[in-house]
TORKOL-4160 file (C-alpha; in steps of 0.2 Angstrom, whole numbers, padded with zeros to 4 digits, m for minus):
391
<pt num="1" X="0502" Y="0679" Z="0501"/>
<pt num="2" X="0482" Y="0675" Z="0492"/>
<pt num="3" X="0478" Y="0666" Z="0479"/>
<pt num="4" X="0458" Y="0667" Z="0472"/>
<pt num="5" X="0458" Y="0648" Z="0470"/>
<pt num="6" X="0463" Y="0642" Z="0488"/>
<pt num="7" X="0445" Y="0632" Z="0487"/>
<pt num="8" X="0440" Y="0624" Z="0473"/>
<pt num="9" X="0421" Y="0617" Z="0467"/>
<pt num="10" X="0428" Y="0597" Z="0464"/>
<pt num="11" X="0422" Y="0584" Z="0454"/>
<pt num="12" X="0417" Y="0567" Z="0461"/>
<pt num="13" X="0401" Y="0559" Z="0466"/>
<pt num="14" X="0401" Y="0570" Z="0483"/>
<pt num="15" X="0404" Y="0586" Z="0488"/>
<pt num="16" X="0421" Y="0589" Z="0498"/>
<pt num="17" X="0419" Y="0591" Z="0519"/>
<pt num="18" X="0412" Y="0611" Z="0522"/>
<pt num="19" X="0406" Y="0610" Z="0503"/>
<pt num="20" X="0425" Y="0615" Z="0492"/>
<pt num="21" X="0441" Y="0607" Z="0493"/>
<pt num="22" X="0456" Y="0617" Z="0501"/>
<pt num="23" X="0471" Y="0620" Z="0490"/>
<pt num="24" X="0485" Y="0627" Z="0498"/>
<pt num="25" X="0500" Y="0622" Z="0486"/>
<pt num="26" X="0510" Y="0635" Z="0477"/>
<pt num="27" X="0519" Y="0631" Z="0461"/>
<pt num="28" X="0530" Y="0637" Z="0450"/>
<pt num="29" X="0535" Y="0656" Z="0450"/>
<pt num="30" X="0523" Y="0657" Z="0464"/>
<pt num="31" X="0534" Y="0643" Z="0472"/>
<pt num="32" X="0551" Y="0649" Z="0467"/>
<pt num="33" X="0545" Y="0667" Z="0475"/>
<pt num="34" X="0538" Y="0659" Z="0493"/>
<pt num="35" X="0554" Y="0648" Z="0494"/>
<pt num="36" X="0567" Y="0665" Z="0491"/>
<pt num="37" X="0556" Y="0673" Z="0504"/>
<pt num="38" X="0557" Y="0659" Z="0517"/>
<pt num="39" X="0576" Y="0658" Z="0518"/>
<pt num="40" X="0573" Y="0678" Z="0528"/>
<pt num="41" X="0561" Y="0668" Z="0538"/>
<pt num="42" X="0562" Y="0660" Z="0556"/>
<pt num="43" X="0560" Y="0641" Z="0551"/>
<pt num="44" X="0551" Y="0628" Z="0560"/>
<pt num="45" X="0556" Y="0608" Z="0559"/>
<pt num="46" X="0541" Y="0598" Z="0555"/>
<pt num="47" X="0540" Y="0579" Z="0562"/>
<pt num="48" X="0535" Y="0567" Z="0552"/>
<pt num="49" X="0517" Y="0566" Z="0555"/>
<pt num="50" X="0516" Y="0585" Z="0556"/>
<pt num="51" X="0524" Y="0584" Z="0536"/>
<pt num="52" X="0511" Y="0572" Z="0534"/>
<pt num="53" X="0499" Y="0584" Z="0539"/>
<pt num="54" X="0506" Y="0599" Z="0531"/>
<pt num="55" X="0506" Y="0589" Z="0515"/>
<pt num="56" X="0486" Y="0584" Z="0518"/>
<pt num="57" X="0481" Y="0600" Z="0522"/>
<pt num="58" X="0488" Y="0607" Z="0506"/>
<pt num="59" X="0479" Y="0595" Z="0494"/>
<pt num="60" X="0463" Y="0597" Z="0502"/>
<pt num="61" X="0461" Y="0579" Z="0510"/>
<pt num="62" X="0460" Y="0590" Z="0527"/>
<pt num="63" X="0446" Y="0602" Z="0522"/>
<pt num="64" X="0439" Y="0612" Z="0527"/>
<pt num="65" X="0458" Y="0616" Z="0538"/>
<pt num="66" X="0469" Y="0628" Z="0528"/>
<pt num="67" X="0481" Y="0629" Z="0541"/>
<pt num="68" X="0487" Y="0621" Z="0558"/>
<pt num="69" X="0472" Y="0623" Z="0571"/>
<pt num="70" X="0471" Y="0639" Z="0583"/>
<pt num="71" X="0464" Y="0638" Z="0599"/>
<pt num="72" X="0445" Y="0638" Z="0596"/>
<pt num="73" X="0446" Y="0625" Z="0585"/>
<pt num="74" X="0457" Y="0614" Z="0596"/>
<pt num="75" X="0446" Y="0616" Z="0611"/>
<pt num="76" X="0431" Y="0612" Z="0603"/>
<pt num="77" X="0437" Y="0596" Z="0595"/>
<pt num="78" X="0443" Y="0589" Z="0609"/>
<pt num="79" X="0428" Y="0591" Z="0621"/>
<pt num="80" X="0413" Y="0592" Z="0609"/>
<pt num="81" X="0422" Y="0580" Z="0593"/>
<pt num="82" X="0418" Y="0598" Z="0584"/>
<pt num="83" X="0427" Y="0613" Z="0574"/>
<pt num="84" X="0423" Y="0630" Z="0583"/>
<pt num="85" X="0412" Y="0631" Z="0566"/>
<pt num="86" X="0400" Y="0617" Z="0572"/>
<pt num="87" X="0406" Y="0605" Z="0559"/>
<pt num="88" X="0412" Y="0586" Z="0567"/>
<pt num="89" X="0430" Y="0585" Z="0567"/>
<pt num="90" X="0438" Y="0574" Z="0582"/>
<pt num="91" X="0457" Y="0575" Z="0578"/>
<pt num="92" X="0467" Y="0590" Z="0583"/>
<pt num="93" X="0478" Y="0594" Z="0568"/>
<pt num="94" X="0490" Y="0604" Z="0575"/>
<pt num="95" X="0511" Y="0612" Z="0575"/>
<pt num="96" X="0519" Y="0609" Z="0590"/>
<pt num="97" X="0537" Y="0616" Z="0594"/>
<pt num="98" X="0546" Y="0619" Z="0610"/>
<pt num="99" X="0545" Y="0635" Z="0620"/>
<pt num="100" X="0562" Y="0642" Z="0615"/>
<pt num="101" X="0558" Y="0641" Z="0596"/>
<pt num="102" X="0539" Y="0649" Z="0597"/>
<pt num="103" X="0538" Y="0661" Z="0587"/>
<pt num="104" X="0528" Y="0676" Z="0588"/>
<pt num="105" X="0511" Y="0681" Z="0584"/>
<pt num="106" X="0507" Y="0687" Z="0566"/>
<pt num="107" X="0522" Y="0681" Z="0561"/>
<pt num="108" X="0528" Y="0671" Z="0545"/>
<pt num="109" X="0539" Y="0660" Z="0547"/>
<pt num="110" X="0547" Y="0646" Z="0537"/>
<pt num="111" X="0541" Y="0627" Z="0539"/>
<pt num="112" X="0556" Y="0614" Z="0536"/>
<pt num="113" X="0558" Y="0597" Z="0533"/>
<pt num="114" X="0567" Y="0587" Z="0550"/>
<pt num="115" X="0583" Y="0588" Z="0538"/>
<pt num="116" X="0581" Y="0607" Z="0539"/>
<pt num="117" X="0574" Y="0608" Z="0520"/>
<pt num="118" X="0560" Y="0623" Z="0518"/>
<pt num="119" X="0544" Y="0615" Z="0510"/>
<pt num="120" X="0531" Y="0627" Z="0515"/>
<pt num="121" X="0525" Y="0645" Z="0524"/>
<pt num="122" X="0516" Y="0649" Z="0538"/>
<pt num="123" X="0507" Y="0663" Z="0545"/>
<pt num="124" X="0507" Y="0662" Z="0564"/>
<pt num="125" X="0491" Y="0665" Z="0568"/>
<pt num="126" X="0490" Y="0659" Z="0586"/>
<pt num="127" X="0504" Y="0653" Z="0600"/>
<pt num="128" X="0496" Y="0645" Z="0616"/>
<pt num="129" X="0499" Y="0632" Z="0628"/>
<pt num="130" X="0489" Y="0615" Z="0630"/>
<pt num="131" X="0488" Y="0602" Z="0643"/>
<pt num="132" X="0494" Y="0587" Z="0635"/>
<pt num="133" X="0486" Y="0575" Z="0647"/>
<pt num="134" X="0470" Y="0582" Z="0645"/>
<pt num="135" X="0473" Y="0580" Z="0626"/>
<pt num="136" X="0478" Y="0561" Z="0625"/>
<pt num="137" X="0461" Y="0557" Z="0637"/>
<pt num="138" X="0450" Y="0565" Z="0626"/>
<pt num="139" X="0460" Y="0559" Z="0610"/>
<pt num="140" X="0466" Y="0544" Z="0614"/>
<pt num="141" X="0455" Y="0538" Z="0630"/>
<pt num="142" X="0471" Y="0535" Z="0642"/>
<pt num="143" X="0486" Y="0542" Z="0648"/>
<pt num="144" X="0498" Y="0531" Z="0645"/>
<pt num="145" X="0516" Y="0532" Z="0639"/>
<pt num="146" X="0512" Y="0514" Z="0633"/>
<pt num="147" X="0500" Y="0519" Z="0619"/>
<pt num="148" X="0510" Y="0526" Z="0603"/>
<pt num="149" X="0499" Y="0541" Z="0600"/>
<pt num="150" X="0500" Y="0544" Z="0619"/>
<pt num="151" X="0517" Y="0544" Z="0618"/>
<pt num="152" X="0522" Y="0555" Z="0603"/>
<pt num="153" X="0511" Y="0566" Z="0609"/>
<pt num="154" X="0522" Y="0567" Z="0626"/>
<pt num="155" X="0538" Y="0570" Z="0616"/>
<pt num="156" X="0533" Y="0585" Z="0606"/>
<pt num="157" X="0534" Y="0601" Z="0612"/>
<pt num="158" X="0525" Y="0610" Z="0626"/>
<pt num="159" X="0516" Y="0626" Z="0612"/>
<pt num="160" X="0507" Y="0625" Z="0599"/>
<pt num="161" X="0507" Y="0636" Z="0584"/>
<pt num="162" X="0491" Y="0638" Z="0574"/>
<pt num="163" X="0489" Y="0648" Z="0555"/>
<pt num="164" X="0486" Y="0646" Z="0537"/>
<pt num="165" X="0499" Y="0637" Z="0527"/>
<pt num="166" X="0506" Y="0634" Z="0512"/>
<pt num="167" X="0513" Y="0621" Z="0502"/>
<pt num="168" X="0529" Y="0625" Z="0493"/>
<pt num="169" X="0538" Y="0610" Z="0489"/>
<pt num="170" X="0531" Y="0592" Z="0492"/>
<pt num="171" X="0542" Y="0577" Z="0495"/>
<pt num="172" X="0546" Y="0564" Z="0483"/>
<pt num="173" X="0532" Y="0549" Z="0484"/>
<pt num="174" X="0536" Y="0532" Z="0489"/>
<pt num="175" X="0525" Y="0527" Z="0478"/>
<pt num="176" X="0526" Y="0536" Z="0461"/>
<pt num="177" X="0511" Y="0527" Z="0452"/>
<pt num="178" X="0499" Y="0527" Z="0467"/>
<pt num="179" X="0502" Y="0543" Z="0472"/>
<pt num="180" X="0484" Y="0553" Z="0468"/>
<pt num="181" X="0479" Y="0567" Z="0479"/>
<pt num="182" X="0459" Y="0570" Z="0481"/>
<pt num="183" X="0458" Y="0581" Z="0464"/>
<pt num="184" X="0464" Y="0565" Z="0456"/>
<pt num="185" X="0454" Y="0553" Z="0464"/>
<pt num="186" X="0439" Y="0563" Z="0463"/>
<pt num="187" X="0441" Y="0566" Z="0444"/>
<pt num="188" X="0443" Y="0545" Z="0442"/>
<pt num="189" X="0428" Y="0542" Z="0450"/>
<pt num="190" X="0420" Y="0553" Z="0438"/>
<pt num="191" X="0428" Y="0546" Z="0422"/>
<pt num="192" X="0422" Y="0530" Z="0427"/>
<pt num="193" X="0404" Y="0537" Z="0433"/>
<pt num="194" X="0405" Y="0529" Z="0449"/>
<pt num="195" X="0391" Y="0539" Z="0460"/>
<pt num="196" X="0393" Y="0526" Z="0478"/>
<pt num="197" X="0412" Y="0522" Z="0481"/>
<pt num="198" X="0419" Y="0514" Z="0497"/>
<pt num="199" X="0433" Y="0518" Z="0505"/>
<pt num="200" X="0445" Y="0504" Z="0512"/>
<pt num="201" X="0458" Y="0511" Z="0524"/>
<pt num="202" X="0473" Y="0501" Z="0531"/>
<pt num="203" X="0488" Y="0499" Z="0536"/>
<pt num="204" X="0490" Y="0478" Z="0535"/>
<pt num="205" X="0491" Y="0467" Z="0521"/>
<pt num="206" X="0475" Y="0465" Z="0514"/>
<pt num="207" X="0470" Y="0444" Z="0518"/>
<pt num="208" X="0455" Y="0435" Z="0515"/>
<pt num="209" X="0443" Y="0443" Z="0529"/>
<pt num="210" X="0447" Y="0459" Z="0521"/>
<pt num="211" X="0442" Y="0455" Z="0505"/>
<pt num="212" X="0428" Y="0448" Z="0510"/>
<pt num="213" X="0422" Y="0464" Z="0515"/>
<pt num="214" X="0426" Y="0472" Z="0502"/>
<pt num="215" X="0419" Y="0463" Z="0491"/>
<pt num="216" X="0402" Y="0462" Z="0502"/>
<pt num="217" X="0404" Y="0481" Z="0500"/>
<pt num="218" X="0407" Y="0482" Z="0482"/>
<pt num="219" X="0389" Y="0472" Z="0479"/>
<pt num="220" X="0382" Y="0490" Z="0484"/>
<pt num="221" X="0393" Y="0501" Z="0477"/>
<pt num="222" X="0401" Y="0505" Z="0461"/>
<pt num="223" X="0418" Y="0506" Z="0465"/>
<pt num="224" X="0432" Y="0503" Z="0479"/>
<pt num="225" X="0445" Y="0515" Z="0485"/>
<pt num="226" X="0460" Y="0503" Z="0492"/>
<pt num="227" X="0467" Y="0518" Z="0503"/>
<pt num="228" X="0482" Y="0511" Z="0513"/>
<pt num="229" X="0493" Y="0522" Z="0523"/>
<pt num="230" X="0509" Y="0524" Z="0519"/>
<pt num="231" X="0515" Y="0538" Z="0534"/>
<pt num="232" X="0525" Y="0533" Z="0548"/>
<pt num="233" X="0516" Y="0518" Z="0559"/>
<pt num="234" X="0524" Y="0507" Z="0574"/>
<pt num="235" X="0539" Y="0499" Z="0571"/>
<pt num="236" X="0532" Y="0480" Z="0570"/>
<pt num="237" X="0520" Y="0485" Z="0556"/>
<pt num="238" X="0522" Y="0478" Z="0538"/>
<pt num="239" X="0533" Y="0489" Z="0529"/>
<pt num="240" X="0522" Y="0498" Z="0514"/>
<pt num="241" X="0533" Y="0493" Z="0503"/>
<pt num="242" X="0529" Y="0476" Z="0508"/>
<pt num="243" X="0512" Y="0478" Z="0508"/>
<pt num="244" X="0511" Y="0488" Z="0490"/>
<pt num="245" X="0518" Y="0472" Z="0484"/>
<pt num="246" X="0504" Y="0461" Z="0491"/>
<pt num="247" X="0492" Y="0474" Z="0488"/>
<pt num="248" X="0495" Y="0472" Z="0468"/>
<pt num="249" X="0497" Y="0451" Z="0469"/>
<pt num="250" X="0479" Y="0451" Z="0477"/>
<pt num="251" X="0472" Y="0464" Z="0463"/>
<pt num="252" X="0480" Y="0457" Z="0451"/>
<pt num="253" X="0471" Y="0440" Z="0451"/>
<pt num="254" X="0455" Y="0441" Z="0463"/>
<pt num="255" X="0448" Y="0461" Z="0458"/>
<pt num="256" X="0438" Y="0468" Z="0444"/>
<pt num="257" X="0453" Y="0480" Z="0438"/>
<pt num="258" X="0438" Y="0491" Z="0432"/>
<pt num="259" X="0432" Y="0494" Z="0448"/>
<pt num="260" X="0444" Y="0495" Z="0460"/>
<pt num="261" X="0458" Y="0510" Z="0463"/>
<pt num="262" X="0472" Y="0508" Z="0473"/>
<pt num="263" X="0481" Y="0524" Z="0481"/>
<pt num="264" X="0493" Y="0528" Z="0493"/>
<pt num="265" X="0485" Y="0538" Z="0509"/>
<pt num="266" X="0503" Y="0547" Z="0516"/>
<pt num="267" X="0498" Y="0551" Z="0533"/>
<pt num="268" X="0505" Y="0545" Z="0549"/>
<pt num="269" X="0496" Y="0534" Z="0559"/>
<pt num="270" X="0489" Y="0539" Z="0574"/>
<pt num="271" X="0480" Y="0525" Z="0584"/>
<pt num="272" X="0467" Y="0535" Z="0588"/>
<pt num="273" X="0456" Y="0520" Z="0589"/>
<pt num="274" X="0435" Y="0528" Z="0587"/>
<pt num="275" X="0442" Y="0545" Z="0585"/>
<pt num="276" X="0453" Y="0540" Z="0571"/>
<pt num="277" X="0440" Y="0530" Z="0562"/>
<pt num="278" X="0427" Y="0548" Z="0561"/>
<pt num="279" X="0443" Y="0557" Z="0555"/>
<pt num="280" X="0449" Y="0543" Z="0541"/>
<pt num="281" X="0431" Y="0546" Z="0536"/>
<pt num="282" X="0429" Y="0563" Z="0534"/>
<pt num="283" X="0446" Y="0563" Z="0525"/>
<pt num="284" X="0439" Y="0549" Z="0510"/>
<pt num="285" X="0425" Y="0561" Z="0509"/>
<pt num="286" X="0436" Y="0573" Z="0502"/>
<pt num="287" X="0445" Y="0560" Z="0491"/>
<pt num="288" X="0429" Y="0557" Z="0484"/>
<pt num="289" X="0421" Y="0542" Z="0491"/>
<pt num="290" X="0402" Y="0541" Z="0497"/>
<pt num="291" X="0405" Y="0527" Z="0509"/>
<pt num="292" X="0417" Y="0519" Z="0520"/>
<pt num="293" X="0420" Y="0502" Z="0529"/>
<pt num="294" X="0421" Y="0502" Z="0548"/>
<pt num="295" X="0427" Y="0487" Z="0553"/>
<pt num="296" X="0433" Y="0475" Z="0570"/>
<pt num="297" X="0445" Y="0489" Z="0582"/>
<pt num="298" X="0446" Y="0504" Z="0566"/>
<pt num="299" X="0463" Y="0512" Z="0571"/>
<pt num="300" X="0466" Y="0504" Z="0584"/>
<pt num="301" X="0480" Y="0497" Z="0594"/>
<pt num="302" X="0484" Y="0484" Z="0611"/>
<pt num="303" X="0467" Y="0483" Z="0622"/>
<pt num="304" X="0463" Y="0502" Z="0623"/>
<pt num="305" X="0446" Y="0502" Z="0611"/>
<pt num="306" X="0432" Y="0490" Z="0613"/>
<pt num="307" X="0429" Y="0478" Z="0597"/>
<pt num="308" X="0418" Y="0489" Z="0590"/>
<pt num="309" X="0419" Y="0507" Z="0598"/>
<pt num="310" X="0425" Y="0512" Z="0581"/>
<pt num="311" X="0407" Y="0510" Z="0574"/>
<pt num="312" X="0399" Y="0515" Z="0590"/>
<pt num="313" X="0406" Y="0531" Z="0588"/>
<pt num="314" X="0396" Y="0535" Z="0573"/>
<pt num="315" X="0379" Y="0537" Z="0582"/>
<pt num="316" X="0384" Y="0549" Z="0588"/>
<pt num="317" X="0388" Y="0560" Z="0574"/>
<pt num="318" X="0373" Y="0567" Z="0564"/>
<pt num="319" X="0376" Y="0559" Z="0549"/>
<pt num="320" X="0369" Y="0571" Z="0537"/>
<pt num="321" X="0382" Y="0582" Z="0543"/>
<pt num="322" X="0397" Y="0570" Z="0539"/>
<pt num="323" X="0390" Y="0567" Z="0523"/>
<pt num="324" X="0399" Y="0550" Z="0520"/>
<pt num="325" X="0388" Y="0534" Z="0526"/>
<pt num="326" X="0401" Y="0521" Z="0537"/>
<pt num="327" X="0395" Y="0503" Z="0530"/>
<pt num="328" X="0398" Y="0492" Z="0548"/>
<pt num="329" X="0406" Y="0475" Z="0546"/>
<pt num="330" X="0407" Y="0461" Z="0559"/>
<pt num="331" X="0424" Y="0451" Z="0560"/>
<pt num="332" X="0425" Y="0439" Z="0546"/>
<pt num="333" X="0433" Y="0422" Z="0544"/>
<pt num="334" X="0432" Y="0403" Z="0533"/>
<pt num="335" X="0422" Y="0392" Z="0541"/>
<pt num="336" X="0425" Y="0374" Z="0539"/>
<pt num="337" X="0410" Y="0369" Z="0539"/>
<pt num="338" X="0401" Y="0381" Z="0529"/>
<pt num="339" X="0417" Y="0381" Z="0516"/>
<pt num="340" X="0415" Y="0400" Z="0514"/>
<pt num="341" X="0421" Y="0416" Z="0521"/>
<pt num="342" X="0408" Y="0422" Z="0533"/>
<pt num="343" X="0403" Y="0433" Z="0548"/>
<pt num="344" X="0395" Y="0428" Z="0566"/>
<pt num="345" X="0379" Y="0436" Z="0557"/>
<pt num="346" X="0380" Y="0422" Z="0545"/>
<pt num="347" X="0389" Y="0407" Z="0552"/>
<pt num="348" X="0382" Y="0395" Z="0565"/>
<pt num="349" X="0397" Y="0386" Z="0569"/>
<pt num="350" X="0408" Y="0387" Z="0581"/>
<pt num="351" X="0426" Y="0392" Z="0585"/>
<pt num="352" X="0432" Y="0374" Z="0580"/>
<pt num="353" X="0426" Y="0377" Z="0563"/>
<pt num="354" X="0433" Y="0393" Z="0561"/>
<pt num="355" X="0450" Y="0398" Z="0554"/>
<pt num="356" X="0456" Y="0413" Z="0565"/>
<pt num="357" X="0472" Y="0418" Z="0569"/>
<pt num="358" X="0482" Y="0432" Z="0578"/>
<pt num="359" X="0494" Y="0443" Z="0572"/>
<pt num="360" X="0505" Y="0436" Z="0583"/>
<pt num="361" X="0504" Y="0418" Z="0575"/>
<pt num="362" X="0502" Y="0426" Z="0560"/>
<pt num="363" X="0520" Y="0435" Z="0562"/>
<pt num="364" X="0529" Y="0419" Z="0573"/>
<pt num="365" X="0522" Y="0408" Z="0555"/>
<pt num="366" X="0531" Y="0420" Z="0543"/>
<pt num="367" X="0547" Y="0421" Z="0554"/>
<pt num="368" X="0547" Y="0400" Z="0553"/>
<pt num="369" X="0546" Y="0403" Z="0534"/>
<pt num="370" X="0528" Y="0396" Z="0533"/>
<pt num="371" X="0512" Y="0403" Z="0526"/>
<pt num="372" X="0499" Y="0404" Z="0533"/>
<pt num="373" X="0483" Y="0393" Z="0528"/>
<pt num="374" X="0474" Y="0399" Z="0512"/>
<pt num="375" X="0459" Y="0399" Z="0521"/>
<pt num="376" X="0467" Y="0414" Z="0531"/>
<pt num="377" X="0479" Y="0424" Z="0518"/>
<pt num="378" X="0480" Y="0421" Z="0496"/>
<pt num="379" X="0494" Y="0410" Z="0494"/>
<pt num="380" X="0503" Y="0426" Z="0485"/>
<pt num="381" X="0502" Y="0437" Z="0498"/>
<pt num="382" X="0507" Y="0425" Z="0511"/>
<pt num="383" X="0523" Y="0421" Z="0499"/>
<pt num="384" X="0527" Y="0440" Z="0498"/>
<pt num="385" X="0526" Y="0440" Z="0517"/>
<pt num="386" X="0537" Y="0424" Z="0520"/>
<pt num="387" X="0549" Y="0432" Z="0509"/>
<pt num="388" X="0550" Y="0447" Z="0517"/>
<pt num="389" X="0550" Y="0440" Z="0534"/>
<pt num="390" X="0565" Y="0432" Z="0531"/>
<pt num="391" X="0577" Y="0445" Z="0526"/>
C-alpha cells in the first residue's frame, strides 16, 4: 500500500527532522479499504507505549521513522546515538512480541490495540533478536529491574519486528481540545509568525521554578510550546488529568494567551534520563519549535542520571545536525532574601533563604490537605492538587 504524500514540505518556523514530515495516516476509503484488509491479516497486540509510538510515527512527530526500526537502525542507535543513515537518534523505537507470535518476513500483518481492536498495518520488514541487557545499558545506563524503562523493557518480548506502518484508526484523545499533532502546531506557529519558539516538555505540574524558566525563555523567543505528556508514566505521577487542570489555572491568570500554546504530547514516558532529553528534542523539532528547555535531571527518574547529564549530552551532538538549539537552565527557586525567583547563577544566598522542597514533601503536604508555600507552587495549582490528593 503507497501513497505520493507519505512526506510532506511543512509549515512552521523550521524544517521537520531529515528535512519533511512523515505522514503514515490513512483515511477514509483508504481507511475503510486497509481495515477490510487487516481482519485476513495475522494481528499483533500493541502495548501501550508501542500505540504511543505507532500513533507518533504516523503523524510525523517520529520523522524521519516511517515504521518500527529494523536491525541497522537499532544497532547504530544504541552504540553510536545514530540512525544507520548518520542522523542523531538515541531511542530505539521498536515492536517487540514474543517468539511464538513473530511473524514472518515480508509479511503484512495486522497491528491491534491491547483490547485486540486493529488500528493500523505493517509490513514486516525485519524479525531479529536483541539482547535486552545490552539495550537497557546503553539506553538507560543500568540494568536494573528497579528502573521503570529497565523493567518494561525486561517484560516485553524476546523479537523485534521492524517495517513501515500505517495508521488506520487513532484512538479517542483524552484531551479533545489540546490534541494537535505537528501539522497543527507547525501551522499555529506560522499564523502567529512566531520564527524562535521553545518547547516545554513535562510530565509534572508546572510550579513556580518552572515558570520561571519559561518565562526566562520566552524573553528570547516568540512563543512557548507547553508540551506535557500525556502517555503512560509511573504510577505515583500526577494524573494528566490533574495536571491539564493546573496547566490552564496557571495560563489562565500568569501567561500572555497570545503567546503561549498548550498541547498534549501522547507518548509514554520512558525515563530515559539524557537519552530521552535528545529524543524529546528532536521530536519538538518536528512539532515546529526552534528551541527547547533542558532543565535539572530532563527525563529522569531515582538517582540514575547526574543533575545535569541531560545537558551534558548535547555536546556531544553536532548541533547543526539536530537543528533545534537546547536553551540550559540551572535549578530555580524564591529566595528570601532577594524576594524573587532566581538560579544559583543569580542568587548569592544561601539554603536558609531558599524555598526548595522535595517532591516527597511536596506530596506528604498535599496528602495533609495543605498547600504548599506560594513562594513554591500558585495558590491555584496548589488547590487543584490538594483537591485531588484528597480523593
Amino acid at each position: 500500500m503507497r501513497r505520493a504524500d507519505t512526506r510532506l514540505h511543512a509549515p512552521g518556523p523550521i524544517a521537520p527532522y531529515g528535512g519533511l514530515l512523515v505522514q503514515r495516516l490513512l483515511k477514509g476509503e483508504e481507511a475503510r479499504q486497509a481495515l477490510e484488509e487487516a481482519r485476513r491479516l495475522r494481528r499483533l497486540r500493541l502495548p501501550p507505549h508501542a500505540a504511543a509510538d505507532l500513533e507518533l510515527i504516523a503523524v510525523g512527530a517520529y520523522s524521519p521513522l516511517e515504521g518500527f526500526m529494523g536491525p541497522e537502525d537499532y544497532r547504530a542507535v544504541l552504540e553510536s546515538m545514530q540512525l544507520a543513515s548518520g542522523l542523531p537518534w538515541t531511542i530505539p523505537v521498536t515492536l517487540a512480541v514474543d517468539a511464538g507470535e513473530a511473524p514472518d518476513e515480508g509479511e503484512t500483518v495486522a497491528l491491534a490495540s491491547e483490547g485486540g481492536e486493529v488500528v493500523g498495518l505493517m509490513r514486516a520488514e525485519h524479525v531479529f533478536t536483541y539482547d535486552k541487557r545490552a539495550e537497557a545499558r546503553a539506553v538507560f545506563g543500568t540494568t536494573e529491574e528497579r528502573h521503570p524503562g529497565v523493567a518494561r523493557l525486561y517484560a516485553q518480548g524476546d523479537v523485534l519486528v521492524g517495517g513501515p506502518v500505517w495508521l488506520l484508526r487513532r484512538p479517542e484523545p483524552a484531551f479533545p481540545q489540546y490534541h494537535l499533532d505537528p501539522l497543527d502546531t507547525r501551522r499555529i506557529f506560522q499564523e502567529r509568525g512566531w520564527r524562535r519558539v521553545v518547547a516545554f516538555q513535562t510530565r509534572n505540574p508546572v510550579h513556580r521554578a518552572h515558570e520561571y524558566i519559561q518565562k526566562c525563555a520566552l524573553e528570547i523567543c516568540d512563543g512557548l510550546l507547553l508540551h506535557p505528556l500525556v502517555g503512560a508514566t509511573k504510577e505515583d505521577d500526577v494524573p494528566a488529568d490533574v495536571r491539564f487542570r493546573t496547566y490552564e489555572a496557571l495560563l489562565q491568570r500568569y501567561y500572555p494567551a497570545e503567546r503561549v500554546v498548550l498541547a498534549a504530547f501522547p507518548a509514554a514516558m520512558r525515563y530515559a534520563g539524557p537519552r530521552e532529553a535528545v529524543h524529546h528534542a528532536i521530536v519538538r523539532r518536528n512539532y515546529g519549535c526552534t528551541h527547547i528547555i533542558i532543565g535539572r535531571d530532563h527525563a529522569g527518574v531515582g538517582n540514575y542520571y547526574g543533575t545535569y547529564d541531560a545537558q551534558r549530552i548535547f555536546d556531544r551532538i553536532p548541533p547543526e545536525l539536530l537543528g533545534i538549539e537546547p536553551l540550559r537552565f540551572e535549578h530555580a527557586f524564591y529566595c528570601r532574601v532577594c524576594g524573587a525567583m532566581a538560579t544559583a547563577r543569580t542568587c548569592p544566598h544561601g539554603d536558609a533563604d531558599r524555598v526548595q522542597l522535595s517532591g516527597t514533601r511536596v506530596r506528604e503536604m498535599l496528602a495533609r490537605g495543605e498547600c504548599p508555600p506560594p513562594e513554591f507552587s500558585r495558590p491555584e495549582v496548589a488547590r487543584i492538587l490538594v483537591d485531588a490528593y484528597r480523593r
